[in-house]
C-alpha positions, -999 to +999 in steps of 0.1 A: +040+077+300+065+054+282+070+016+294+098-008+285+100-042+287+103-052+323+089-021+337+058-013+357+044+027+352+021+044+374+002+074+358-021+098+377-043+125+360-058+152+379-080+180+369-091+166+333-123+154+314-111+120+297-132+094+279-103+065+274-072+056+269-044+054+239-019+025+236+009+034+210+031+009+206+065+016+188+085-017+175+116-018+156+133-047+142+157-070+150+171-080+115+180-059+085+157-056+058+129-077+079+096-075+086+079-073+119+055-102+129+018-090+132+008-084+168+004-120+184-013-134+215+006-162+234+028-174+210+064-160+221+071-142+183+074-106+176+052-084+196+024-104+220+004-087+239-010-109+262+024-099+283+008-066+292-013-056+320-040-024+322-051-014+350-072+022+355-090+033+387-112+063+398-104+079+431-133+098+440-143+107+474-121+083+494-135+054+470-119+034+446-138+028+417-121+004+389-125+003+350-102-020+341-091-043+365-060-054+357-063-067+321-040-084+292-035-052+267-043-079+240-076-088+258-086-058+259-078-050+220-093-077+208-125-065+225-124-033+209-113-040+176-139-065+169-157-039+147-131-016+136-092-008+137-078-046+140-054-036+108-040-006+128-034-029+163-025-060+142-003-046+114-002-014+122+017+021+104+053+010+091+075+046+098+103+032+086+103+009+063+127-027+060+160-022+037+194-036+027+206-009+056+173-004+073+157-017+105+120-020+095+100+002+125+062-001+130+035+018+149+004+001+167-019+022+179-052+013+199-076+037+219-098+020+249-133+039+254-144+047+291-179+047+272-185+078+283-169+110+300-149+111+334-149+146+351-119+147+373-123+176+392-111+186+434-094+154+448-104+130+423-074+110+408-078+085+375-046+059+382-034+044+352-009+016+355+010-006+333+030-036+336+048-047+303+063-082+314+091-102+297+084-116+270+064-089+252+091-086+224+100-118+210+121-131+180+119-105+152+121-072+172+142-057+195+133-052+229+159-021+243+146-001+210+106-011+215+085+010+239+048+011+245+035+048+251+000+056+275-020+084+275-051+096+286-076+109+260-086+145+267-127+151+260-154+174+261-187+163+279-205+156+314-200+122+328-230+108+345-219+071+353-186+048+358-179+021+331-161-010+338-148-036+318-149-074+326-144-106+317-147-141+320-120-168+310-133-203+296-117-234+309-099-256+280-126-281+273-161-267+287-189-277+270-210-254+290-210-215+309-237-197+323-225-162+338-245-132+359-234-102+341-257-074+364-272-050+357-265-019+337-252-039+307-244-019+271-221-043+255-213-082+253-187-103+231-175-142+232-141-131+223-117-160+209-084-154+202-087-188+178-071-187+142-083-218+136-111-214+112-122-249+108-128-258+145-159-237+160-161-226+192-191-215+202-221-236+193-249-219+208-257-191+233-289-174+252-288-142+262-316-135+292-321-099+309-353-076+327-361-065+291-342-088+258-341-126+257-327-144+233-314-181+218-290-184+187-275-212+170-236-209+158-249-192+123-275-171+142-244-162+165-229-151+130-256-133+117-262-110+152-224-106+146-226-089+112-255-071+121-234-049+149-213-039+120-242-023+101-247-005+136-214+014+134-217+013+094-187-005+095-178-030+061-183-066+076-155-091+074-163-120+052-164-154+078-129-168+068-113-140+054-109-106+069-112-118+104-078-119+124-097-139+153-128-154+133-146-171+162-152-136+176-188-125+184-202-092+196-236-106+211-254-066+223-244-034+217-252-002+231-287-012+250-286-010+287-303-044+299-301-053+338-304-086+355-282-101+326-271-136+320-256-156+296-258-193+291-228-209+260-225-241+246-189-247+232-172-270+210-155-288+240-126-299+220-118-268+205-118-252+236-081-245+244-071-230+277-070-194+280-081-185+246-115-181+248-138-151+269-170-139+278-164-097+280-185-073+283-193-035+297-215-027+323-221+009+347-231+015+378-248+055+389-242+072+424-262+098+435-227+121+437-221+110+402-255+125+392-258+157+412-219+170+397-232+157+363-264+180+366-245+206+380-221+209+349-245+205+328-264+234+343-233+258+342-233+248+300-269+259+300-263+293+315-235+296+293-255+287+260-280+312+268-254+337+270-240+332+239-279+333+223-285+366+241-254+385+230 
């Protein structure tokens, strides 16, 4: 589906295996032989996309089941570009490029994980709705020629479990948060959308669950940082330099951990309000969920054998 500014979308897919979601957003300029601002968060220039709203829901079996509740687009990117594909949501593909005669147009492209496979079979429905609010396109690109396309992501697999992603906001001028993440948790970030290199954020924080525990200073904090990028062999960003938002910090990756919690100390007057988040990715397993899951899987099985015995 294709939004425009002021517009709220409704999707519903039926009848598909997906495993995310892909934002393409298609800017064109304003001015003549101009360049488009990079992708900005709160700041009322060029493209910001903190004035869009996610949300995607599972109907399944009379129950809805959400996975993003209702989240700012530019939340949710700077979650999941925090190891890879920031230049292609921040800068993004120029298709046509600026001129004496030219209107410079850009491509953003960003794909949201479901962290796993959604089987949407019978009556089950996957509602995907987005709300891009005035104010998305500011000064440098033209709103009536700008549109921001959704999809579902087609896959291949057997879902076993329901992903959802939540957050967090931090108060302007906390010193302090402790949070009860759950159970079932694979992924956690202090996500900063702070260009202010010089003024820290995050001094500390303690990561506490049934099985990992943890305490890390602000360089320690760094360090686990880095090391999620030599999980994913992705090149790490050097501190000040190749980081858009350089107070970000991917605490835990992939590693389910239950009974989770998280204690922060911040920088309390660096802290500005709405700016800084605790995110992070948790599932939850039904026994419905598990039986289809099995079920599939068996039906692969029998046809793999198939295939060996012809």
């Amino acid at each position: 589906m294709i939004i425009l500014q002021n517009e709220t979308r409704r999707q519903i897919v039926e009848n598909e295996t997906v495993n995310g979601i892909n934002v393409t957003v298609n800017l064109k300029s304003s001015v003549l032989n101009d360049e488009i601002p990079d992708t900005n968060y709160n700041q009322a220039v060029g493209f910001d996309a903190a004035n869009v709203s996610v949300e995607v829901s599972l109907m399944r079996n009379g129950k809805k089941t959400e996975i993003i509740p209702g989240k700012s687009l530019a939340l949710l990117a700077n979650f999941y570009t925090i190891l890879k594909s920031s230049d292609q949501w921040q800068k993004g593909l120029i298709v046509v490029d600026k001129g004496a005669a030219s209107y410079q147009q850009v491509q953003r492209t960003l794909f949201i994980p479901f962290h796993g496979h959604i089987n949407l079979k019978g009556d089950d429905q996957m509602i995907i709705t987005v709300q891009v609010n005035r104010g998305t396109y500011n000064a440098g690109v033209d709103a009536s020629a700008s549109t921001i396309k959704v999809e579902q992501n087609q896959s291949i697999g057997v879902g076993m479990a329901t992903y959802k992603f939540e957050s967090y906001a931090i108060q302007a001028n906390q010193d302090t948060e402790s949070i009860n993440l759950g159970d079932n948790v694979e992924r956690v970030a202090l996500v900063s959308f702070s260009k202010t290199q010089l003024k820290p954020i995050f001094k500390s924080a303690s990561l506490s669950s049934d099985r990992l525990d943890w305490t890390k200073n602000e360089a320690e904090l760094w360090l686990q940082h880095l090391q999620n990028f030599d999980n994913v062999n992705q090149n790490a960003p050097n501190r000040y330099g190749a980081n858009v938002y350089p107070e970000n910090r991917l605490l835990h990756l992939n590693n389910e951990i239950d009974r989770a919690k998280i204690n922060v100390r911040l920088q309390p007057n660096n802290v500005v309000a709405s700016e800084n988040y605790i995110c992070w990715i948790s599932f939850t397993v039904n026994a419905d969920d598990v039986t289809r899951g099995n079920e599939m899987l068996a039906k692969h099985h029998v046809k793999n054998m198939e295939k060996i015995l012809l």
